[in-house]
C-alpha positions in Angstrom: -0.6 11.0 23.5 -1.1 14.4 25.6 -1.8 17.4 24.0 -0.7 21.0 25.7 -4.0 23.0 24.4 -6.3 22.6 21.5 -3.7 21.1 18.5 -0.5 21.7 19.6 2.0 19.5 18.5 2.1 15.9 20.2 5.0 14.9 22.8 5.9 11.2 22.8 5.1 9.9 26.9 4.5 6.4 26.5 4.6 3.2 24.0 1.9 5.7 22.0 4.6 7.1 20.5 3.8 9.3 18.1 5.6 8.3 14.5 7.8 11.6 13.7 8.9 11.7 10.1 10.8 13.4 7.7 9.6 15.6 5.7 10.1 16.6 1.8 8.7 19.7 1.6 8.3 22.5 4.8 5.3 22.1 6.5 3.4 25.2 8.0 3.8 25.7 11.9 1.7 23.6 14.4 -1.7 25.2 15.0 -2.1 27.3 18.1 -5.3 27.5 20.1 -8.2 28.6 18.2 -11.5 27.3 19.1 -13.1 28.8 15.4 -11.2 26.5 13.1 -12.5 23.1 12.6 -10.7 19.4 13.4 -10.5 19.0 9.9 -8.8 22.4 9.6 -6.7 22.2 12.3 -5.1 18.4 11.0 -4.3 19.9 7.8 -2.2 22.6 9.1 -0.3 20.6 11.5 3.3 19.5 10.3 3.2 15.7 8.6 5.6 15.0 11.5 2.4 14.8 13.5 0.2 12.6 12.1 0.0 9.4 14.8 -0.9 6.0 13.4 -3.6 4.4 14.7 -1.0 1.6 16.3 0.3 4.3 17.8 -3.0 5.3 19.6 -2.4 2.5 21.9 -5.0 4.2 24.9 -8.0 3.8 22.2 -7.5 -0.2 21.4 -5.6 -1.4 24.2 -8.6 -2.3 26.5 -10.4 -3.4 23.9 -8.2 -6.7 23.5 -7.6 -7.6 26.7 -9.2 -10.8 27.9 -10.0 -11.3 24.1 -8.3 -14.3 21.8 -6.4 -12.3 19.3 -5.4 -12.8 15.6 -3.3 -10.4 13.9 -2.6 -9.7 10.1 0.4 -7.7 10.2 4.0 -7.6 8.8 7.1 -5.4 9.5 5.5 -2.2 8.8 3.1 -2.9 11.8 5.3 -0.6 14.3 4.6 1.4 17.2 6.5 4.7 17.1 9.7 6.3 16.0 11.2 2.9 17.6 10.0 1.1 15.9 8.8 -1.1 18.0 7.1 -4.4 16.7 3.6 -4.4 17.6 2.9 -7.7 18.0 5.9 -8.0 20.2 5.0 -5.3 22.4 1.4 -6.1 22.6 3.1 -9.8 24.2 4.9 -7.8 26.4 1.5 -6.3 27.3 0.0 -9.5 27.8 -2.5 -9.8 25.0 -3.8 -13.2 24.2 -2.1 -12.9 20.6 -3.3 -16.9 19.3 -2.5 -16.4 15.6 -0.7 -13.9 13.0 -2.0 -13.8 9.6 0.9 -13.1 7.1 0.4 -11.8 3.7 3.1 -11.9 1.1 6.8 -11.4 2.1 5.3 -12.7 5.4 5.3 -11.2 8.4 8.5 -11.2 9.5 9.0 -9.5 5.4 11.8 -11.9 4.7 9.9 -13.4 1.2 11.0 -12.1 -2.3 8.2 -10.9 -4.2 5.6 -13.5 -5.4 7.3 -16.6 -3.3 5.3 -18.7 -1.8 5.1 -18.4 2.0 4.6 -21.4 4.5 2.7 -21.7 7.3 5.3 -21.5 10.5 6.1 -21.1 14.3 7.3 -17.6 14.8 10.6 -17.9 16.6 10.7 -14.9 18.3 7.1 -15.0 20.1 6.6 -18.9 19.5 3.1 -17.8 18.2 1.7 -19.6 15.2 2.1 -17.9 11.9 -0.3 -19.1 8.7 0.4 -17.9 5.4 -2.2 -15.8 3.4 0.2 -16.0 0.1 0.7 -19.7 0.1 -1.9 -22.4 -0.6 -4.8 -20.2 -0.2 -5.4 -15.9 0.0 -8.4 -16.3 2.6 -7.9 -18.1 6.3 -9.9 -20.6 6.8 -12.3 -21.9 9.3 -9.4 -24.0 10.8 -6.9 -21.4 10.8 -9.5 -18.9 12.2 -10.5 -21.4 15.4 -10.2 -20.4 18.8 -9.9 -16.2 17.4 -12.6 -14.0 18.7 -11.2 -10.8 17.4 -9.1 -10.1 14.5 -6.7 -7.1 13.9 -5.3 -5.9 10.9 -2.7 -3.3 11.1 -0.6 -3.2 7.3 1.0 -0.3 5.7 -0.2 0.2 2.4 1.0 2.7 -0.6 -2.5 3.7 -2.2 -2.8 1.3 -5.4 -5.1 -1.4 -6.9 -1.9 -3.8 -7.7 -0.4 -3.6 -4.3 -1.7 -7.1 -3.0 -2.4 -5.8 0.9 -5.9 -4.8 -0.1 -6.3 -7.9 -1.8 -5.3 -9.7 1.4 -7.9 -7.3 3.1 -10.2 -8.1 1.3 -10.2 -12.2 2.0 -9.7 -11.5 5.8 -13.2 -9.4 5.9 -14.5 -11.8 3.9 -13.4 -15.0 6.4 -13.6 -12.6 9.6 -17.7 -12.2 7.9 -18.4 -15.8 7.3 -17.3 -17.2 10.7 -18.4 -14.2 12.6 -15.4 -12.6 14.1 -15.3 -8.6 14.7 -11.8 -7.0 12.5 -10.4 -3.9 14.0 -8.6 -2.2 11.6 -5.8 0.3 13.0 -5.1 2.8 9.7 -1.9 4.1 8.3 -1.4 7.1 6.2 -1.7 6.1 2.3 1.7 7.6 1.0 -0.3 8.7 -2.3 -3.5 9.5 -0.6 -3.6 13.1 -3.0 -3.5 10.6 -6.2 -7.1 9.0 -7.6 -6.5 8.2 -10.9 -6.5 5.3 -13.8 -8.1 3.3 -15.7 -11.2 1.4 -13.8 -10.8 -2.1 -13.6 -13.4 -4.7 -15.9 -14.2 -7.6 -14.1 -13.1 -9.5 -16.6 -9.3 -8.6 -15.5 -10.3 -9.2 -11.8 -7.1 -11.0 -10.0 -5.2 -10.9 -6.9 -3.2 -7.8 -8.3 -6.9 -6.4 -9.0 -9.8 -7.4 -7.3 -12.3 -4.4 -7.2 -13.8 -1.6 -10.1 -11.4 0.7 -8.3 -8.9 3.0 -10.2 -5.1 2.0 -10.7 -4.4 4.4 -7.9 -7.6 4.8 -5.5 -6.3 7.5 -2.8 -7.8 5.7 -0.1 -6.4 4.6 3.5 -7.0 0.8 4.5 -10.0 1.8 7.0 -11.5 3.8 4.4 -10.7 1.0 1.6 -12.2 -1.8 3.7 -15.6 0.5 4.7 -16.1 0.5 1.1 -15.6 -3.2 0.8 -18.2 -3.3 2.8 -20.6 -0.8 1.7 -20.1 -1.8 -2.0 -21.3 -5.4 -1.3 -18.1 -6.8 -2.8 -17.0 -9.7 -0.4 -18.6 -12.9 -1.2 -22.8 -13.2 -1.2 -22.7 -9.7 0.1 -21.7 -10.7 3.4 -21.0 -7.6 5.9 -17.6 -7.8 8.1 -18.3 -6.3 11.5 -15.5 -3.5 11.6 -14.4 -1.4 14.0 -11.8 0.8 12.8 -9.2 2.9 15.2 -8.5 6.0 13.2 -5.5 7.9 13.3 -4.9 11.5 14.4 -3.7 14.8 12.6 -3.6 13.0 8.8 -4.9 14.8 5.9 -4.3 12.8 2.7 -2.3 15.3 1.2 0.3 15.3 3.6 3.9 14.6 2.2 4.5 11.3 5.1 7.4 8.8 5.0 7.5 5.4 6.1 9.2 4.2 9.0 9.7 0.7 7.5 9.7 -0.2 3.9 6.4 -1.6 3.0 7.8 -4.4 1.1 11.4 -5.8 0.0 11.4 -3.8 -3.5 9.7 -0.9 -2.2 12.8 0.2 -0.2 12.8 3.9 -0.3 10.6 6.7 -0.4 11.6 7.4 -3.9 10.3 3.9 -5.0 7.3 4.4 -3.1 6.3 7.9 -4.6 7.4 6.3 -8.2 5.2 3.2 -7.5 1.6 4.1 -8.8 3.4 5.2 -12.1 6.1 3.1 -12.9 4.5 0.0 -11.9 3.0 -0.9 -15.5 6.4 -2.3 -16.5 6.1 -5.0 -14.3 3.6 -6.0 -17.5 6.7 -5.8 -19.8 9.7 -7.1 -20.8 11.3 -4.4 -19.5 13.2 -4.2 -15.6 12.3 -1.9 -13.0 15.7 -2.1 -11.2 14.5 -5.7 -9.3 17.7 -7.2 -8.8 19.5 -3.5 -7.6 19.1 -1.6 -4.7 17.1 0.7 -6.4 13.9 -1.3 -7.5 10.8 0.7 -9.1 13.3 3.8 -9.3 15.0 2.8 -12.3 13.6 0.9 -15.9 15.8 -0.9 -18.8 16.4 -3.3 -21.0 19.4 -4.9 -23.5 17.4 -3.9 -26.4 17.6 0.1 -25.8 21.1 0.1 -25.9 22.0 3.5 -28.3 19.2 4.9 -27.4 20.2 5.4 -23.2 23.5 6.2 -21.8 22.1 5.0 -18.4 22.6 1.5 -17.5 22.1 -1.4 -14.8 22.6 -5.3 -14.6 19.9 -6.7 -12.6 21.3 -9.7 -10.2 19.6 -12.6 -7.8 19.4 -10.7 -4.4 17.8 -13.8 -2.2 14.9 -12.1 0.0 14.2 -9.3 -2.6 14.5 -10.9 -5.6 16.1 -14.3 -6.3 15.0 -14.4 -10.1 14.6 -10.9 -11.8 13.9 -9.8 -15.2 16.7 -9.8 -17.6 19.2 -11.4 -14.8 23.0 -10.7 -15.3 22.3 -9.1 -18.6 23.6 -4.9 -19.2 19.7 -3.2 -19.5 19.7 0.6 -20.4 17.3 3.3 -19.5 16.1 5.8 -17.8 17.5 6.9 -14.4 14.6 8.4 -11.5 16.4 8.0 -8.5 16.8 12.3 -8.4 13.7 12.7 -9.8 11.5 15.2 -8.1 8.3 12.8 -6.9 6.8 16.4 -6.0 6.2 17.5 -9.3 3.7 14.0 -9.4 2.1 15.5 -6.6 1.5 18.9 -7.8 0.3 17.4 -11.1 -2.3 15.0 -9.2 -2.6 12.6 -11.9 -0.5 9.4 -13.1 2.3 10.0 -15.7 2.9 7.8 -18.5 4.8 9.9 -20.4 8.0 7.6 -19.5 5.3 4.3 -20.3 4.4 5.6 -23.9 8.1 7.0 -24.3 10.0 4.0 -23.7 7.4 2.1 -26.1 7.9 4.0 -28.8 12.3 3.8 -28.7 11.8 -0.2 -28.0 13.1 -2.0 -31.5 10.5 -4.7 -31.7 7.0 -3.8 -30.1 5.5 -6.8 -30.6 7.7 -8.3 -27.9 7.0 -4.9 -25.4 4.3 -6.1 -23.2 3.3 -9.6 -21.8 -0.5 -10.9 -20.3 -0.1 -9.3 -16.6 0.0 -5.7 -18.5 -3.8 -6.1 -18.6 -3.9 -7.8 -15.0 -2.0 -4.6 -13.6 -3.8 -2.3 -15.9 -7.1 -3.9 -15.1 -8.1 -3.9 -18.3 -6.9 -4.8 -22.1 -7.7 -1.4 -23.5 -4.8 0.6 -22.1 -2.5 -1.8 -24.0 -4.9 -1.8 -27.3 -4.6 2.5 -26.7 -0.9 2.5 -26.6 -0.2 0.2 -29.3 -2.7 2.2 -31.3 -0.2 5.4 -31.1 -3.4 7.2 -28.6 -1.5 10.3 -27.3 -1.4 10.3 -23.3 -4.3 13.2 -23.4 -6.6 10.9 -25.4 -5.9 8.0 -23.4 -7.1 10.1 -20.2 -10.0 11.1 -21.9 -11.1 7.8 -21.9 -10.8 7.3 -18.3 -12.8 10.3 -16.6 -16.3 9.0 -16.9 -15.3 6.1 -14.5 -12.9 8.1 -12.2 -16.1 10.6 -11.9 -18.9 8.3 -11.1 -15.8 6.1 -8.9 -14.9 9.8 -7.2 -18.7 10.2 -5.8 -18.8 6.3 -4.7 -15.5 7.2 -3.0 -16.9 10.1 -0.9 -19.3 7.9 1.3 -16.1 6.3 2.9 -13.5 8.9 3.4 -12.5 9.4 6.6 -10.1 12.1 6.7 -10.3 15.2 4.6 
């Protein structure tokens, strides 16, 4: 990507495409030439459209593989440009000794409902081997890894402790460590990078939806995520992956950016994806967030609220996105987000359970409201205990910023981007 003087906008010349998205809100004009403001000053003025994934940055990592026996963790968010373009099918075209992909769940093709298990395969379109990390094991092992000298991990992530990518990152670093492969890491925007907030998790709850004393929402990128994997000590007997990480140009965190590509089967709009850090919880419930609609994590029900909602929805078996969802075939009723306004989250910069404590306290029989993941997702059984208790949202926050402080300051050390 060329640049006509000092941070002007990007033009798109080769497969280095820069990703050009939409944008919610209006950006402020590309910065012109001024040699007094900083890099970090000048990316934060630059319209969202701008920012260039690291994939994208194809001049900076291109060289670097060549000649070298590539794995690749990746899925259908691992694009190159407005295109859209595959990137492990254009790095083939490219001639790069590609030996193995890595899939995490929904695979890599992304053609897995949520939670099935995925199988090792052959890739049809490249005829390159494909093992599962959501099938009989999370973490490659020695045998899968054989032959790889370098491994690259290049997977869209949305910014929260239950979305099972990091988790996935985190046995990859830990393998890549043991058998002594470099990972380069090419980072994506986080889509909630403004939000750090939640309840820390207690070990006790740790779990492949929850795997690190992180927040609920941790407003991290992957390549930021994974240096504090490192620097934390929290892969197995302290072992240190050798990283080198391909960073991406003109992102600030608090950027509004939209995905290209849905990062996952239920996450299938931008609204979903905004709605995701504080809607997720009912996943922990008996109630339905919308899987079986078109509209998952934008809507929540159940039969019971009937009378109380006029809003309703009959979840279905979709095969691919979900063959088995909550309350299946049966009328739920609810509340409707699909126009909400996802900026008001933003300018608030904090979780909301209002529509969490609200919907508890209209549900008939509370005894039957919540189910053992709440305190997986929640990281912790005191939420639930808090709730149940009738604590008021303000109180329940209370109770969370001595760990979001001290986990703020840990944070800092790893940040890439301002």
């Amino acid at each position: 990507m060329k640049k006509i003087g000092l941070g002007i906008c990007s033009l798109l010349l080769s497969i280095t495409a820069t990703c050009k998205q939409q944008m919610h809100n209006n950006q402020p004009d590309a910065v012109a030439t001024d040699t007094s403001l900083t890099a970090e000053t000048k990316a934060a003025r630059l319209p969202a459209s701008d920012i260039s994934p690291a994939a994208d940055e194809t001049k900076l990592y291109l060289g670097y593989l060549k000649g070298r026996n590539v794995g690749m963790v990746v899925n259908p968010t691992s694009i190159i440009g407005k295109n859209k373009t595959t990137l492990v099918d254009s790095l083939v075209k490219l001639k790069v000794g590609i030996k193995k992909i890595y899939g995490p769940e929904h695979g890599f093709r992304g053609d897995a409902s949520n939670g099935a298990t995925v199988t090792n395969s052959i890739d049809k379109r490249t005829g390159i081997p494909v093992v599962s990390l959501y099938g009989k094991t999370f973490k490659p092992t020695p045998a899968d890894l054989k032959g790889i000298d370098l491994m690259v991990f290049d997977i869209q992530d949305v910014g929260v402790r239950f979305y099972t990518y990091i988790s996935t990152l985190h046995y990859v670093m830990e393998a890549c460590a043991e058998n002594n492969i470099e990972l380069m890491i090419l980072d994506r925007p986080n889509p909630n990078g403004y939000l750090v907030d939640g309840p820390i998790l207690d070990s006790a709850f740790k779990s492949f939806v929850g795997m690190h004393p992180i927040p609920a929402s941790h407003g991290m990128t992957i390549a930021e995520y994974a240096q504090m994997i490192n620097g934390e000590g929290w892969l197995k007997n302290r072992v240190k992956c050798k990283l080198k990480i391909i960073k991406m140009a003109n992102y600030s965190r608090n950027m509004d950016y939209t995905l290209l590509v849905n990062p996952s089967p239920n996450l299938n709009s931008q609204q979903s994806i905004m709605l995701y850090p504080h809607i997720c919880w009912f996943e922990g419930t008996t109630l339905s967030l919308g899987r079986g609609t078109q509209f998952p994590f934008a809507i929540v029900g159940h039969p019971a609220l009937k009378g109380k909602y006029d809003f309703s929805f009959t979840p279905v078996s979709i095969p691919g996105m979900s063959d088995n969802p909550p309350q299946k075939n049966v009328e739920c009723f609810g509340i409707d987000l699909r126009n909400y306004d996802t900026a008001l989250l933003k300018k608030e910069g904090k979780l909301n359970l209002s529509w969490l404590l609200t919907l508890f306290k209209n549900f008939p029989d509370k005894s039957k409201f919540f189910n053992a993941y709440f305190s997986k997702l929640a990281g912790t059984d005191q939420l639930r205990k808090q709730i149940e208790s009738g604590m008021t949202e303000s109180q329940i926050r209370q109770t969370w910023e001595p760990g979001l402080a001290k986990f703020k300051e840990v944070r800092k050390k790893y940040l890439l981007y301002n």
